[in-house]
C-alpha positions as CSV (number, residue, x, y, z in Angstrom):
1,X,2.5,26.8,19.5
2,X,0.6,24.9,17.0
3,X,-2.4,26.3,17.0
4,X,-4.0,22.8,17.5
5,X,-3.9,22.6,13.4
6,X,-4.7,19.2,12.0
7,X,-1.4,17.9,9.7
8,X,-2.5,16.2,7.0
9,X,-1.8,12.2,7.5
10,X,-2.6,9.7,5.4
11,X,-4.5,6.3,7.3
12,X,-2.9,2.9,6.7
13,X,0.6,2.8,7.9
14,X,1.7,6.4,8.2
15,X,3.0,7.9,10.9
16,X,3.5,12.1,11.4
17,X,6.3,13.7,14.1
18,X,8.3,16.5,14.2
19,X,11.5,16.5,11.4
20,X,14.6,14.7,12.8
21,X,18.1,15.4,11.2
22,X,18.0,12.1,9.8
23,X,14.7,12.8,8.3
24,X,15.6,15.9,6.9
25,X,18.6,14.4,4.7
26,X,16.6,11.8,3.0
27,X,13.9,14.2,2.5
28,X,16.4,16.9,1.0
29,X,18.1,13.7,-1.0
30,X,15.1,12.8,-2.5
31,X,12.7,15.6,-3.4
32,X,10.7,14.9,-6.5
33,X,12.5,16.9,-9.3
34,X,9.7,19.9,-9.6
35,X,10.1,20.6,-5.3
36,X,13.9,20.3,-5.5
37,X,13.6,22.7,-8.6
38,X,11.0,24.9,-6.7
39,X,12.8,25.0,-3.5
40,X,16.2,26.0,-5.5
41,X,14.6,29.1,-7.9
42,X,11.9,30.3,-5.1
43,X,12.1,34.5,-5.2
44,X,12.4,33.5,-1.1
45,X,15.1,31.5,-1.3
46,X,17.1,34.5,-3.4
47,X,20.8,32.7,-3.1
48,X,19.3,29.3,-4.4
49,X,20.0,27.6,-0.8
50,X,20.4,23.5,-1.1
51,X,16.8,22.2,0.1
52,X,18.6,20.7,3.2
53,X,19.5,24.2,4.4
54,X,16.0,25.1,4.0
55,X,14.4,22.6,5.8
56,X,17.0,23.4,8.7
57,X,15.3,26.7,9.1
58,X,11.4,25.3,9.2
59,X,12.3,22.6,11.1
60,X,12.0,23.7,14.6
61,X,8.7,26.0,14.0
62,X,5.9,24.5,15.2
63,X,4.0,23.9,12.5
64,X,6.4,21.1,10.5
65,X,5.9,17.6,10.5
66,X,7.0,15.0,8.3
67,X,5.4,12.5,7.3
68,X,6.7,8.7,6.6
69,X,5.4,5.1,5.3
70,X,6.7,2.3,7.5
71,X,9.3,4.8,9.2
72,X,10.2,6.6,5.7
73,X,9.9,9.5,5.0
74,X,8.1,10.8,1.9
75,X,6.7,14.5,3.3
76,X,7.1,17.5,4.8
77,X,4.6,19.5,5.5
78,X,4.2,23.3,7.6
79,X,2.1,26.5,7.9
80,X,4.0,29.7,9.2
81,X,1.5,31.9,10.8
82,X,2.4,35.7,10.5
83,X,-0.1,38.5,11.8
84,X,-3.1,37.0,10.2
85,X,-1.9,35.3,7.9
86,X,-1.6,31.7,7.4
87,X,1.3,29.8,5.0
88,X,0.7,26.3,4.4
89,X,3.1,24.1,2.5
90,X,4.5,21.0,1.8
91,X,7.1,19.0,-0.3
92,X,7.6,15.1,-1.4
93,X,9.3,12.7,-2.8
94,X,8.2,10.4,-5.6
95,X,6.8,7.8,-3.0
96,X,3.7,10.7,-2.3
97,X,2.2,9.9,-5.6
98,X,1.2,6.4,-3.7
99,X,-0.6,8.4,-1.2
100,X,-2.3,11.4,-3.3
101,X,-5.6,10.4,-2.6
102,X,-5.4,10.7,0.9
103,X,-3.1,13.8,0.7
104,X,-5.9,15.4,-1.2
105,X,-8.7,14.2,1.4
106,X,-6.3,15.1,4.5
107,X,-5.3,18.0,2.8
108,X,-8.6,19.4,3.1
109,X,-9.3,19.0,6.4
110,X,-5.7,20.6,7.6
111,X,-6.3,23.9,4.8
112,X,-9.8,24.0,7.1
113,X,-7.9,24.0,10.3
114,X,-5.5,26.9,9.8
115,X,-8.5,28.8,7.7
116,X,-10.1,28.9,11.7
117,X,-6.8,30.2,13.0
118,X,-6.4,33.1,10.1
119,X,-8.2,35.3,8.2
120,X,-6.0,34.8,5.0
121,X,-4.4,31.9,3.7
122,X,-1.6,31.8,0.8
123,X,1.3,30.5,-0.9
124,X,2.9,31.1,-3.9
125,X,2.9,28.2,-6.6
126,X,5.4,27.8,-9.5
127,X,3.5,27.3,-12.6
128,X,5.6,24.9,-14.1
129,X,4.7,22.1,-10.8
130,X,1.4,20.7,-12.7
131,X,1.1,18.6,-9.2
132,X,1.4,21.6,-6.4
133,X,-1.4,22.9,-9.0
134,X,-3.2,20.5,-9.5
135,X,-3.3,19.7,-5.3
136,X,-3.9,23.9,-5.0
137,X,-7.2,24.3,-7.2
138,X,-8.4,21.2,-5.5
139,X,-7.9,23.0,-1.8
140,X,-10.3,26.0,-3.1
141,X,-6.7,28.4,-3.6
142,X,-7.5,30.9,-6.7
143,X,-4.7,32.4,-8.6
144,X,-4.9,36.2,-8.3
145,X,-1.9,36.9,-10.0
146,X,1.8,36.2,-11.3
147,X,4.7,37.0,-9.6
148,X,8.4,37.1,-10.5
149,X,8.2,34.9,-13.8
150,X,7.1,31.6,-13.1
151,X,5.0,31.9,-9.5
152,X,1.4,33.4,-9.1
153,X,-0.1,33.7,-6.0
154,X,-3.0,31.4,-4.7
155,X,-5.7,32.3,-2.0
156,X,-8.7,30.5,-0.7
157,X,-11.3,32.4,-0.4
């Protein structure tokens, strides 16, 4: 179930739908060096799984999308509900720095969806990915503290 959650989507020539194999590879292939780097030393990804493995296991929850330019792919995006708590996230390549702008607008609107659908809603962010920062503090998440070396925790209050 989705939750009826708004993904965020870019106008213009974007297109969202649910992650095909295909999709996945290139995606995996081409992360932007701070996701690939994120995805690899994540305290949740503990035996520093390839990001193609990952995406294998988020890619039949309901909640991830990817999204493409003129039938490329350039994001994936998710939320994992658990009890009542909500876990949005995404990862690019390179070509979402065309789009930031609209990721940040979207953005918004999708953070507000799941915020109606849970009580709490967090991620952890490494420190060192100035951009997943940058995107965070604009949402409304607030550090609350740091976690195993380089992550801290965020939380819109």
């Amino acid at each position: 179930m989705d939750r009826g959650v708004y993904y965020p989507v870019p106008s213009g020539s974007i297109a969202i739908s649910v992650p095909t194999d295909e999709d996945l590879d290139f995606l995996a292939a081409n992360l932007r060096t701070e996701d690939a780097r994120e995805v690899a030393e994540s305290p949740f990804n503990p035996h520093g799984l390839p990001a193609r493995q990952i995406f294998e296991g988020v890619k039949d929850l309901p909640g991830t999308r990817v999204v493409k330019h003129k039938g490329v792919p350039f994001m994936i995006v998710g939320v994992l509900f658990q009890g009542g708590t909500a876990f949005p996230w995404m990862l690019g390549t390179p070509a979402m720095k065309s789009f930031h702008k609209s990721i940040f607008i979207e953005s918004k609107k999708w953070l507000g969806q799941i915020k109606q659908h849970s009580p709490v809603v967090f991620n952890y962010f490494d420190i060192r990915n100035t951009t997943h920062i940058k995107w965070a503090l604009r949402m409304g998440f607030r550090p609350t503290k740091v976690l195993l070396n380089n992550y801290y925790l965020g939380m819109i209050l």
